[in-house]
C-alpha positions as a Markdown table, in Angstrom:
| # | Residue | x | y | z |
|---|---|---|---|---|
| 1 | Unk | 98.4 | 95.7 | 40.3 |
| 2 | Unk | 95.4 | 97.0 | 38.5 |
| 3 | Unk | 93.4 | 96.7 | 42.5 |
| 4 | Unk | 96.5 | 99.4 | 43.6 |
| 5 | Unk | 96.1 | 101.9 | 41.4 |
| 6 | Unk | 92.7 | 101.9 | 41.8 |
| 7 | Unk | 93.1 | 102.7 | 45.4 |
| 8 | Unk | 95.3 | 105.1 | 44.5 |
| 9 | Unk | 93.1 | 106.9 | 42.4 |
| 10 | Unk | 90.4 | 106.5 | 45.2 |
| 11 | Unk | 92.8 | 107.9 | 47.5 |
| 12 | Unk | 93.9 | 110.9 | 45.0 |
| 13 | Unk | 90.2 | 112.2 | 44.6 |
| 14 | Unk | 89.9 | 112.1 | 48.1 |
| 15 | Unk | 92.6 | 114.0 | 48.7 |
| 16 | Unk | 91.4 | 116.8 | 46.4 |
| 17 | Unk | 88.4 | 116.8 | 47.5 |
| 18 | Unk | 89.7 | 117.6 | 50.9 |
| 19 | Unk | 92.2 | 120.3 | 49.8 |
| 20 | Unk | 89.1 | 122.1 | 48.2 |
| 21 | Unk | 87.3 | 121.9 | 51.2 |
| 22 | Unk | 89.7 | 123.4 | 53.1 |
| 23 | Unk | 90.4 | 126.1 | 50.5 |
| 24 | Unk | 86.5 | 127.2 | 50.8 |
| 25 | Unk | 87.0 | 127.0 | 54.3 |
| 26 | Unk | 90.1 | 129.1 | 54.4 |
| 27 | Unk | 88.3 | 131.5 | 51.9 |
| 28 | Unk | 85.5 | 131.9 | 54.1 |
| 29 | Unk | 87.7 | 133.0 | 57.3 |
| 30 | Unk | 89.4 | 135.5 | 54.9 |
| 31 | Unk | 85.9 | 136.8 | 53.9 |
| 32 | Unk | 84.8 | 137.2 | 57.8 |
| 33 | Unk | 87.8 | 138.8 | 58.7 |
| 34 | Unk | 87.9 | 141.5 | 55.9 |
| 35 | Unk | 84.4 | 142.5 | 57.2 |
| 36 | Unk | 85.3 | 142.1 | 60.8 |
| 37 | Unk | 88.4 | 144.6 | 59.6 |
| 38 | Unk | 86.1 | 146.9 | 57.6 |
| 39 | Unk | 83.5 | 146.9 | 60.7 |
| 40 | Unk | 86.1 | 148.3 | 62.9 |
| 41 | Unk | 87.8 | 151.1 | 60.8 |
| 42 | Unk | 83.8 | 152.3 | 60.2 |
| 43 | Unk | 83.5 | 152.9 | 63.9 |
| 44 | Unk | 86.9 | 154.1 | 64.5 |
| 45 | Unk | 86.1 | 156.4 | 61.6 |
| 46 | Unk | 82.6 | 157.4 | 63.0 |
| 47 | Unk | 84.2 | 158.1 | 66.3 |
| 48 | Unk | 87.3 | 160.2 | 65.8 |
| 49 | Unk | 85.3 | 162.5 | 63.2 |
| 50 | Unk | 85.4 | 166.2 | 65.3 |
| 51 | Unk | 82.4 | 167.5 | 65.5 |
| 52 | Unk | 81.2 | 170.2 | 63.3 |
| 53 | Unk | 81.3 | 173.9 | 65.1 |
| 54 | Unk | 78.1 | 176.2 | 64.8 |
| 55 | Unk | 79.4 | 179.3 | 63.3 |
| 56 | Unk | 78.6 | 182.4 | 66.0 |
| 57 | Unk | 75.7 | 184.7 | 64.3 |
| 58 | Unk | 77.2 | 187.9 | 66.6 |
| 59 | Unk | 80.1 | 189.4 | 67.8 |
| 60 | Unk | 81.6 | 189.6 | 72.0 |
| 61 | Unk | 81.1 | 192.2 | 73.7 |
| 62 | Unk | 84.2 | 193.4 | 75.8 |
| 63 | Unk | 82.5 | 194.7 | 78.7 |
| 64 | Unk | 80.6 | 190.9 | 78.8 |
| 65 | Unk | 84.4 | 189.6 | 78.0 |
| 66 | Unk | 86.0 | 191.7 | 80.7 |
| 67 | Unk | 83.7 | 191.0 | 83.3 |
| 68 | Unk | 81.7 | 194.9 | 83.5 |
| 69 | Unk | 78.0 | 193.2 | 83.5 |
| 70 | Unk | 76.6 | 196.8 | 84.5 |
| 71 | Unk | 77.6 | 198.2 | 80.8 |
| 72 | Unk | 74.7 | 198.9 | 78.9 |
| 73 | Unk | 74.0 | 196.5 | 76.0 |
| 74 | Unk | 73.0 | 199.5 | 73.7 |
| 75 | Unk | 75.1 | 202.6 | 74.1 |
| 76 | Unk | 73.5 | 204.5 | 71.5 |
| 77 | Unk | 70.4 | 204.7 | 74.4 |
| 78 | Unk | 72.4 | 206.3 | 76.7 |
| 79 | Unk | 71.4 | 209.8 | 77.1 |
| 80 | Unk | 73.8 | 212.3 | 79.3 |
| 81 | Unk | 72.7 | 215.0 | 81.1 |
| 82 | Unk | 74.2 | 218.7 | 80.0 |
| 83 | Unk | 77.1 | 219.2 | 82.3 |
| 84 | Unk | 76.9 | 222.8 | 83.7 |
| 85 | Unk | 80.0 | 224.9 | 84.6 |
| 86 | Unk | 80.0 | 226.4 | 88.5 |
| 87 | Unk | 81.8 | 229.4 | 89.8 |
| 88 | Unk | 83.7 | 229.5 | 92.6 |
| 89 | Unk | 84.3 | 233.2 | 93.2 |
């Protein structure tokens, strides 16, 4: 009776020593796929993020927008000549 029990006992450590092996090993699985997890939103994150826009420093010109490329860029240059009248008598 007393050689059963010890077995028992033998066999009831080794159990728990098992099931904490496994729990360790179970823990360390959970561990590597929380990082594997966090490793993927990161570059998900990094590569839906828009890019940021420059802010434009000057304004369109129409004449560039409506396709007139001859229009002057300054027009405050532009000097007319004096328009003279004529007579037809």
């Amino acid at each position: 009776m007393y050689q059963r029990s010890l077995e028992q006992n033998d066999q009831r450590l080794q159990l728990e020593k098992w099931e904490q092996q496994l729990h360790e090993r179970e823990m360390h699985i959970v561990e590597l796929e929380l990082r594997l997890l966090m490793a993927t939103n990161n570059q998900e994150r990094v590569h839906n993020q828009t890019p940021k826009i420059q802010k434009r420093s000057g304004r369109f010109m129409r004449s560039l927008l409506n396709g007139n490329i001859n229009h002057s860029l300054n027009t405050s240059t532009l000097i007319s000549s004096p328009t003279s009248k004529i007579f037809f008598f």
